[in-house]
DOKOL-745350 format. One record per residue (C-alpha): residue number from 0; x, y, z. Coordinates in pm, 1 decimal. Each point is the difference from the previous one (the first is absolute). Layout:
N
+-----+----------+----------+----------+
!   k !        X !        Y !        Z !
+-----+----------+----------+----------+
! NUM !        X !        Y !        Z !
...
+-----+----------+----------+----------+
END
This chain:
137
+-----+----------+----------+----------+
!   k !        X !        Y !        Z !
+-----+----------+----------+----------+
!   0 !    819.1 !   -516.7 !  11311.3 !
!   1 !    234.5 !    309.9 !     16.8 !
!   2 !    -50.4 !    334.1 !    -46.6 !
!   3 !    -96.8 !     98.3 !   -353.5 !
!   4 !    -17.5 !    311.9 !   -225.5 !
!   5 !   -379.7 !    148.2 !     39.6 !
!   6 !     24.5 !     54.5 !   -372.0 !
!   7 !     -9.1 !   -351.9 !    -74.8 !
!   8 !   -344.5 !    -52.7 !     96.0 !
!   9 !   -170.4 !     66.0 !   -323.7 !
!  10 !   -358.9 !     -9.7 !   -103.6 !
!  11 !    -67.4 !   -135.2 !   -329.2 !
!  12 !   -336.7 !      0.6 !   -243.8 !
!  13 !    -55.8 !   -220.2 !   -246.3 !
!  14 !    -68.0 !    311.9 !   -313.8 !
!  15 !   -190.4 !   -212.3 !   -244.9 !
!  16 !    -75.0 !   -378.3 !    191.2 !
!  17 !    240.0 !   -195.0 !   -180.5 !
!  18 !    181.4 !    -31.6 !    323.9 !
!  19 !    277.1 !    217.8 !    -83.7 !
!  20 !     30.3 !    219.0 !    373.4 !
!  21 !    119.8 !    350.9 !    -44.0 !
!  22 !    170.0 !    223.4 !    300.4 !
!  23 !   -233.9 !    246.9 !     57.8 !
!  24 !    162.9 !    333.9 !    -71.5 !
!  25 !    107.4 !    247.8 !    271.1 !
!  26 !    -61.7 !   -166.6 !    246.0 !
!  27 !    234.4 !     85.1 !    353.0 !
!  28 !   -162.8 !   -204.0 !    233.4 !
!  29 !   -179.6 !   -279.9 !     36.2 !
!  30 !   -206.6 !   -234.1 !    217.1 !
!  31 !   -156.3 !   -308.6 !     54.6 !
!  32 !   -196.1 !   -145.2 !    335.4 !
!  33 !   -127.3 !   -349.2 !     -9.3 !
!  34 !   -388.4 !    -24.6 !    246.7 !
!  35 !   -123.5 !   -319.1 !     48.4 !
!  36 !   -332.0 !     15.1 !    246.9 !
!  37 !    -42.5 !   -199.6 !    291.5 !
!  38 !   -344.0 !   -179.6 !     42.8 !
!  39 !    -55.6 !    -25.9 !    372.6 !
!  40 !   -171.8 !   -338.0 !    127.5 !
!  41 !     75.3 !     29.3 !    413.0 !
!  42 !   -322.2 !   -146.9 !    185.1 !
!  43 !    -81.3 !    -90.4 !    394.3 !
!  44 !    171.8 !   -328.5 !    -65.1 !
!  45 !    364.4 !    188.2 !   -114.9 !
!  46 !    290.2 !    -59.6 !    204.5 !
!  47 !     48.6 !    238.6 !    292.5 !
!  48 !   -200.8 !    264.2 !   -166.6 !
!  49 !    241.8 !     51.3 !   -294.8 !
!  50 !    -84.6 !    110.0 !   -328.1 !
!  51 !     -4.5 !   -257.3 !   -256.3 !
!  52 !     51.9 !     32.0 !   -403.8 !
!  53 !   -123.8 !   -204.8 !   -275.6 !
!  54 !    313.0 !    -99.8 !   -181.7 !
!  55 !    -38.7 !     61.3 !   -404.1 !
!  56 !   -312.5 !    246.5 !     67.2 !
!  57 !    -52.5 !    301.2 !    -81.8 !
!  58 !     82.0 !    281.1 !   -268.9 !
!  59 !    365.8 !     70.3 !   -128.8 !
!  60 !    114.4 !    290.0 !   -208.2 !
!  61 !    276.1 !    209.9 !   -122.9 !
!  62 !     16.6 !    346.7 !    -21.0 !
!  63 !    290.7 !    226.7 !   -172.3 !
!  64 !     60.8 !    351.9 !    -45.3 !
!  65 !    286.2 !    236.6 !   -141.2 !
!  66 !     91.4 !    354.3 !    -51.4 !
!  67 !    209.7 !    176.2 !   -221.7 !
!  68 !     90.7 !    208.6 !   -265.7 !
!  69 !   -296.5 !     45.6 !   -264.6 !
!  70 !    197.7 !    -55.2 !   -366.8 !
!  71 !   -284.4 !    -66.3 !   -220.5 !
!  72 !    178.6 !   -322.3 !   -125.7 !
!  73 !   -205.1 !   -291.5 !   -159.5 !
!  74 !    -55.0 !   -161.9 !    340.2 !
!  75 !   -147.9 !    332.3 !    177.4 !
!  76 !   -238.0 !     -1.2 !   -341.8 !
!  77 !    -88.4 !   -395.2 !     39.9 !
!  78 !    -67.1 !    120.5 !    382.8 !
!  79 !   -267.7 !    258.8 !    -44.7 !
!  80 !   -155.6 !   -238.2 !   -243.0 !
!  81 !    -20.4 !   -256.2 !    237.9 !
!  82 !   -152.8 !    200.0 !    279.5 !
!  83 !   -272.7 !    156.7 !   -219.3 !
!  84 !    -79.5 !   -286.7 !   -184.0 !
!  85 !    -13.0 !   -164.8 !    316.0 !
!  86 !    220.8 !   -294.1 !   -130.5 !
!  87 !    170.2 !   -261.9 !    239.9 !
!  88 !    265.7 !   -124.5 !   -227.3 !
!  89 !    346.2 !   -157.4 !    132.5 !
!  90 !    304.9 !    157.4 !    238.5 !
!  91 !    301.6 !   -108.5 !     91.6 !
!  92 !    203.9 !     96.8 !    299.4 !
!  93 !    375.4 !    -89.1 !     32.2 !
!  94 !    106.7 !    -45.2 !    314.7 !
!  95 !    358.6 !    -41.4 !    -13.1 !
!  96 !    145.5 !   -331.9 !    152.2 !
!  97 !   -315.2 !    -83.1 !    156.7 !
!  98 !   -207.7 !    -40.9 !   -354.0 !
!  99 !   -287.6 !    109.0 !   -219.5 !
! 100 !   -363.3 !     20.3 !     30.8 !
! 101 !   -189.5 !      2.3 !   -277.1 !
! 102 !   -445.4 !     49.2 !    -43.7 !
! 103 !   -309.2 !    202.0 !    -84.3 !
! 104 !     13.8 !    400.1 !    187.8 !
! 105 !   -272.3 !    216.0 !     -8.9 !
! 106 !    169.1 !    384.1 !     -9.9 !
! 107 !   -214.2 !    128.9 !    247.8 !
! 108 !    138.7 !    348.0 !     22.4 !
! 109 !    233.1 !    244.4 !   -216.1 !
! 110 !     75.5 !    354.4 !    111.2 !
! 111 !    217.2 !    230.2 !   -116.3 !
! 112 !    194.9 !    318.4 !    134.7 !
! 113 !    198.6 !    249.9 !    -77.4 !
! 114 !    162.5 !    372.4 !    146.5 !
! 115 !     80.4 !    308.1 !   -226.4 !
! 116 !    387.0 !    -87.1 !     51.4 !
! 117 !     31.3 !   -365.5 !     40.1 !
! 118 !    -91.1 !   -288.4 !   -234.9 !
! 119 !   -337.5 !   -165.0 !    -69.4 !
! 120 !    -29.5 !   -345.0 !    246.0 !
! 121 !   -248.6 !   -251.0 !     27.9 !
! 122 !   -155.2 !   -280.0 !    255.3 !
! 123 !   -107.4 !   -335.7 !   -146.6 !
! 124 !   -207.2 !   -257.9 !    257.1 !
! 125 !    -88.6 !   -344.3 !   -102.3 !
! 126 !   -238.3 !   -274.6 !    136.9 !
! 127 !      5.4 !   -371.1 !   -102.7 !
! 128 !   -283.1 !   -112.6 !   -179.0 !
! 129 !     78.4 !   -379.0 !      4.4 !
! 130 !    232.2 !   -283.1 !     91.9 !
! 131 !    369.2 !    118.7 !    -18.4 !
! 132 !    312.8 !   -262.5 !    -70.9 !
! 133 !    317.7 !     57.3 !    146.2 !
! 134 !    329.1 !   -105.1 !   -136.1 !
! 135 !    298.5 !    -87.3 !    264.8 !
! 136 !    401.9 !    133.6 !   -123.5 !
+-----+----------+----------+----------+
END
């Protein structure tokens, strides 16, 4: 994979469920970290003293956050909705020519800033809240 345009990354929501993904507006940056947890199972009998895993075991998730540019757009209004409703509908994230991952986020926070002579920003963080699919380019 070669370098690629940070603006390509996109986060998507699905506005109304019908699977339909919308960019979410304003955003300027964006991230996504993949955690899978490791379930330890060394014992007396392990080689040499080393550590050993369980393959398969233990917890994954995926988190994703972004900041940007607050616009009050139909996706920023879908996004508040979602946190205070407490909703864990579907995302997508693009990541271009690697692929897309698509599943259930939990917004987990929302804050917003702004200074007297500057324009009004916002932070968006996200927390999987079940199994994700991924889709190869």
């Amino acid at each position: 994979m070669g370098a690629q345009n940070g603006k390509d990354l996109l986060i998507k929501v699905d506005l109304t469920g019908d699977g339909q993904f919308e960019t979410v507006a304003g955003l300027r940056a964006t991230r996504i970290s993949f955690n899978a947890e490791s379930v330890d199972v060394t014992s007396l009998e392990s080689q040499g003293g080393w550590r050993e895993l369980l393959a398969g075991a233990g917890v994954k998730s995926a988190s994703i956050s972004g900041s940007g540019v607050f616009k009050d757009a139909n996706t920023d209004e879908r996004a508040r909705q979602i946190f205070f409703d407490g909703e864990t509908p579907d995302f997508q994230v693009i990541i271009p020519d690697f692929g897309i991952v698509e599943g259930a986020f939990q917004i987990t926070s929302i804050e917003y800033a702004g200074s007297h002579n500057g324009e009004a920003t916002y932070e968006m963080a996200m927390a999987s809240a079940g199994a994700l699919t991924f889709t190869a380019v």
